[in-house]
C-alpha positions as CSV (number, residue, x, y, z in Angstrom):
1,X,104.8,95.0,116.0
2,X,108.2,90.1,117.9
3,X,106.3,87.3,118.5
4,X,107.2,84.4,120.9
5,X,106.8,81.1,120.5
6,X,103.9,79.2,122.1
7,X,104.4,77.6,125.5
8,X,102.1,73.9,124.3
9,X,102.5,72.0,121.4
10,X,99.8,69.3,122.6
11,X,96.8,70.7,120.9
12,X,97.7,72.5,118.1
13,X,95.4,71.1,115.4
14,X,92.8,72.5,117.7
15,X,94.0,75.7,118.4
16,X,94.6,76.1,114.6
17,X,90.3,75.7,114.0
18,X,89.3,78.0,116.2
19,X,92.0,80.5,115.7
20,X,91.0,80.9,112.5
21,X,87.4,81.2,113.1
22,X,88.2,83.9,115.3
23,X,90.8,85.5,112.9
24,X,87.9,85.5,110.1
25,X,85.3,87.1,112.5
26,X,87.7,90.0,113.6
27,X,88.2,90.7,109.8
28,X,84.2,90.9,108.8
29,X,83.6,92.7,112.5
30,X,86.2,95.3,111.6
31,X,85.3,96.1,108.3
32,X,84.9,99.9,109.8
33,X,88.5,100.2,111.1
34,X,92.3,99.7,109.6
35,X,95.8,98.7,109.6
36,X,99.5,100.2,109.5
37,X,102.6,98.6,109.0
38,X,104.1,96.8,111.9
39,X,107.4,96.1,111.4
40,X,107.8,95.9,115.1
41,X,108.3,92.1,114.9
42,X,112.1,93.2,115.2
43,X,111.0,94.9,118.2
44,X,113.1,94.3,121.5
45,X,111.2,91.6,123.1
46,X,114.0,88.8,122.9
47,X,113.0,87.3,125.7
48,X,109.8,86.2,124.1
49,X,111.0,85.1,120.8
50,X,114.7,83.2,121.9
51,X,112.6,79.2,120.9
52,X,111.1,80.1,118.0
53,X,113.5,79.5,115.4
54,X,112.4,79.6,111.6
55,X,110.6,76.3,110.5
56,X,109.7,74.9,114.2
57,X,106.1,74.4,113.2
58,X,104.3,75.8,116.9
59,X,101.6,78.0,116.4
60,X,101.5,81.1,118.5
61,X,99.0,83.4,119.1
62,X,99.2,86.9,120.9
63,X,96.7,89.6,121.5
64,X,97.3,93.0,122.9
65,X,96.0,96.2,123.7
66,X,96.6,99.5,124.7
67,X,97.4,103.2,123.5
68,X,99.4,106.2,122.6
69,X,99.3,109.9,124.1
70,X,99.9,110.8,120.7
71,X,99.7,108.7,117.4
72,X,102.8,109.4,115.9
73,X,103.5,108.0,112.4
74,X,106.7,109.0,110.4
75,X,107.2,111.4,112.7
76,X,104.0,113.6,112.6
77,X,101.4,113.6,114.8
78,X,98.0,112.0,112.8
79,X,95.9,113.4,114.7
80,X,94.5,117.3,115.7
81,X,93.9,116.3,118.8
82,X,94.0,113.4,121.9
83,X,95.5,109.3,121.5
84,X,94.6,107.0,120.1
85,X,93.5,103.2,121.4
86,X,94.9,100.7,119.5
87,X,94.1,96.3,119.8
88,X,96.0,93.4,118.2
89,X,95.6,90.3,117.4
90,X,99.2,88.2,115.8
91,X,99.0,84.9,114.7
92,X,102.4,83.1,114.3
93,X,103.1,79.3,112.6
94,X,106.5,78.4,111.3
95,X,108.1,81.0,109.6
96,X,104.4,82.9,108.9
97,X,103.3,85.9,110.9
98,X,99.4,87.0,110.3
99,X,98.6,89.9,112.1
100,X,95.1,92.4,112.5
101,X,95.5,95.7,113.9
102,X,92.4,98.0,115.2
103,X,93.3,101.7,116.1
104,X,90.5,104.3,118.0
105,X,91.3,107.9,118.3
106,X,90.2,108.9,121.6
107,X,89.4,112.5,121.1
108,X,88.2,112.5,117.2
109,X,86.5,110.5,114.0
110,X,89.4,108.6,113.2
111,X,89.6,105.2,112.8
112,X,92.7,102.8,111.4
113,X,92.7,99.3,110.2
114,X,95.9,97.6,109.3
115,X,95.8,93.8,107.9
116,X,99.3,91.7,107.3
117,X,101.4,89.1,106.5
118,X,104.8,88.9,106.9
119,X,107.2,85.8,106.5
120,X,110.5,85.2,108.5
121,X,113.2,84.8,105.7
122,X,115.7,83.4,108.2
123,X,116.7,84.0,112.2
124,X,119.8,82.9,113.6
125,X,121.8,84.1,117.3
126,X,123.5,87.2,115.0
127,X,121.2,88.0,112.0
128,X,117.2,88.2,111.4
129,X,115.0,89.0,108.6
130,X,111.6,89.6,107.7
131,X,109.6,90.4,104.8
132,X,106.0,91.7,104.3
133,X,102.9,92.6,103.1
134,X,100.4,95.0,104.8
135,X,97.1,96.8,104.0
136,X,96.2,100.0,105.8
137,X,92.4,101.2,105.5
138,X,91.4,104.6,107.3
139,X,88.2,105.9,108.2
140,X,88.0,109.6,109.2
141,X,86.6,112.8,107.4
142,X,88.1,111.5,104.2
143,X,88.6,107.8,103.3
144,X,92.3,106.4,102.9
145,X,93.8,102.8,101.4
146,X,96.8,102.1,100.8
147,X,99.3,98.5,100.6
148,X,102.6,98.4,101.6
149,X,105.5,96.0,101.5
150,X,107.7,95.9,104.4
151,X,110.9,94.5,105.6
152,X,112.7,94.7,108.7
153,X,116.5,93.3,109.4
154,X,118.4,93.0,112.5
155,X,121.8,92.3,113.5
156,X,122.6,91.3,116.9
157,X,126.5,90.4,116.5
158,X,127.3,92.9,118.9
159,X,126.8,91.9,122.7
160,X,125.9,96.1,123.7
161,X,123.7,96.8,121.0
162,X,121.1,95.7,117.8
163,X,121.2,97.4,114.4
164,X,118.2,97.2,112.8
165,X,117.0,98.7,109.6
166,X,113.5,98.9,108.2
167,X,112.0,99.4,105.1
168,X,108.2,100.4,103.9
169,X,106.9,100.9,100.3
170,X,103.7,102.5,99.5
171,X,101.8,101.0,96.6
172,X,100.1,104.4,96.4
173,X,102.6,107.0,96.8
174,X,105.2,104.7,95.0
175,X,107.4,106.3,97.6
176,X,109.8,104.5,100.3
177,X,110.4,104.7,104.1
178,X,113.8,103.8,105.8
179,X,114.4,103.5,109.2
180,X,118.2,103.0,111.0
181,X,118.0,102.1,114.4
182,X,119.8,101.0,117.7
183,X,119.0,99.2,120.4
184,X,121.1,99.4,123.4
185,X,121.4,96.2,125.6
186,X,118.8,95.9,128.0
187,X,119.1,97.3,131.6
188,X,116.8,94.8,134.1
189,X,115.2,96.3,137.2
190,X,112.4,95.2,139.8
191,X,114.0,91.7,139.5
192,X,112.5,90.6,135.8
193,X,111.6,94.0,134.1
194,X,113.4,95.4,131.2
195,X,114.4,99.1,130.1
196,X,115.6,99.1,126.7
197,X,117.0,102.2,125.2
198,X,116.9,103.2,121.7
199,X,117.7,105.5,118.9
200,X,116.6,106.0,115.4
201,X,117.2,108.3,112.1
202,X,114.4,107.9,109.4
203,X,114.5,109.0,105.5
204,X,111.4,109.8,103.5
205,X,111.7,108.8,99.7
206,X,108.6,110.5,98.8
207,X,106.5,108.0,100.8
208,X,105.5,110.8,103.3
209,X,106.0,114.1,101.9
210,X,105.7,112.9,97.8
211,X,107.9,116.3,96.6
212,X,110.9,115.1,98.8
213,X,113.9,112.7,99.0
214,X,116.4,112.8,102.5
215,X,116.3,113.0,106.2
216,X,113.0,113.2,107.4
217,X,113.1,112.5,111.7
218,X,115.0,111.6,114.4
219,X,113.3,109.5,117.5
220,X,114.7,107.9,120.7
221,X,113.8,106.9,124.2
222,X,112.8,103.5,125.9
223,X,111.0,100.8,125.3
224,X,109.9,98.6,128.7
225,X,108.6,95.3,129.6
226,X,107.4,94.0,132.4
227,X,106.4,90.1,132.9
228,X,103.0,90.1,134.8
229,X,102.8,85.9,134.1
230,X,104.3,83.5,132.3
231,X,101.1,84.6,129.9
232,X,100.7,88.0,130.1
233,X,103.1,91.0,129.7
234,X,103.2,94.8,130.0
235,X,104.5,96.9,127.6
236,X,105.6,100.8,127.4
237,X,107.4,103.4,126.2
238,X,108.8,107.3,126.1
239,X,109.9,108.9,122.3
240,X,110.7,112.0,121.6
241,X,110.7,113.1,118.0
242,X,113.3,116.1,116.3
243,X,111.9,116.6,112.7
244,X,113.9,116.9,109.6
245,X,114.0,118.3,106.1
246,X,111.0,115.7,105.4
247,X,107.9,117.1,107.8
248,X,109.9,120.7,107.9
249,X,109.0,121.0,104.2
250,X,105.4,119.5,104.2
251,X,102.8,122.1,105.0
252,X,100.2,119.6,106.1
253,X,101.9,119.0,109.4
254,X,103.1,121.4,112.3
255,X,106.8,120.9,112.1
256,X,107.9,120.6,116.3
257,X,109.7,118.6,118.6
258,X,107.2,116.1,120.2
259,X,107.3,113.9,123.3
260,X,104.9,111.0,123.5
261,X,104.3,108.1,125.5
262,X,102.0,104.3,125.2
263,X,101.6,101.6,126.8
264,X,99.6,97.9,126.3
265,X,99.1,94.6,128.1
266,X,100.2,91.4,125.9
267,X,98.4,88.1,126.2
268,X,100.6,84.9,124.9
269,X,99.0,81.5,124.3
């Protein structure tokens, strides 16, 4: 999943107490869920992150929710049937993001927990990167655990567009996941709301499908946002998916074009 930077500084120390208690008792709560890698802190929600440059120390906390028609994940659909419900919770000081994830099929046993950390290497007006750490626990008909490192880089030097490339490795495949993407510049409507088109070519390394190396989907659509508050923010958007060589070749998934759509409110204090 970008994440802004708070809007008061005054009470930070106690902010910092009980956001960690609360942190801690979402972990030990969820201990029957799991979490994915969200390298979406690159995401196209400028608006929200323009002040918080690396090393301002303001701690920032965001929660979401919301879901998916579909839950697709390197460009296959997870699930045999129905969404998925998903709920956030991102914790940002500094340079340091902490982030826990909670995802619900709606239609199905399946259940996903992903737990991060990810640390802003540098951000300036034309280049940004972050790298990562993630664990991803799932809880369906058969058990899954796997850790990833991630990394997501941006450059906005172009006034039309963002390139952005992203990168996941999986401590249990030993395979990587690359992502190219473009972000067109954002088109406003209904006075403050944002339309953000997008496209985006992704290469399996044996991370997905562990026999192959090369081309594995290709995505695009928009992303929206809609300012409810100064606080509180909606979220959407509509992919399509064209699979490649990578989930044409892997038995274990239905190899078709797919069109799916999610949406979530955001919460900022």
């Amino acid at each position: 999943m970008s994440y802004q930077a708070v809007k008061r500084t005054e009470s930070i120390k106690t902010k910092s107490v009980l956001l960690s208690k609360v942190l801690i008792i979402l972990v030990c709560v969820s201990s029957s869920g799991g979490l994915q890698a969200s390298t979406e802190i690159l995401n196209n929600r400028g608006a929200e992150k323009e002040s918080l440059l690396v090393g301002e120390n303001h701690l920032s906390v965001q929660v979401e929710f919301g879901g998916e028609t579909q839950y697709i994940a390197e460009g296959r659909d997870q699930l045999d049937d129905g969404g998925i419900i998903w709920g956030e919770m991102v914790m940002e000081y500094a340079s340091l993001h902490l982030y826990s994830r909670l995802g619900q099929a709606s239609r199905q046993n399946y259940k996903e927990w992903q737990l991060g950390i990810a640390y802003a290497v540098f951000e300036t007006e034309t280049f940004e990167g972050i790298i990562g750490l993630q664990f991803v626990e799932i809880y369906a008909d058969e058990r899954e655990s796997d850790g990833e490192f991630v990394s997501a880089w941006a450059y906005r030097g172009i006034d039309w567009v963002t390139a952005s490339i992203e990168h996941t490795y999986s401590l249990q495949s030993n395979g990587h996941f690359i992502e190219l993407s473009l972000h067109v510049k954002s088109v406003e409507f209904s006075g403050k709301g944002l339309v953000t088109p997008y496209v985006s070519q992704a290469f399996d390394f044996q991370f997905a499908n562990e026999t192959y190396n090369g081309a594995n989907h290709v995505q695009f659509g928009f992303e929206a946002q809609y300012p409810l508050s100064q606080e509180l923010s909606l979220f959407g958007h509509m992919s399509h998916v064209i699979p490649q060589g990578g989930i044409k070749r892997d038995v274990s998934f239905e190899a078709k074009q797919q069109t799916f759509a999610g949406v979530n409110i955001s919460l900022q204090f």
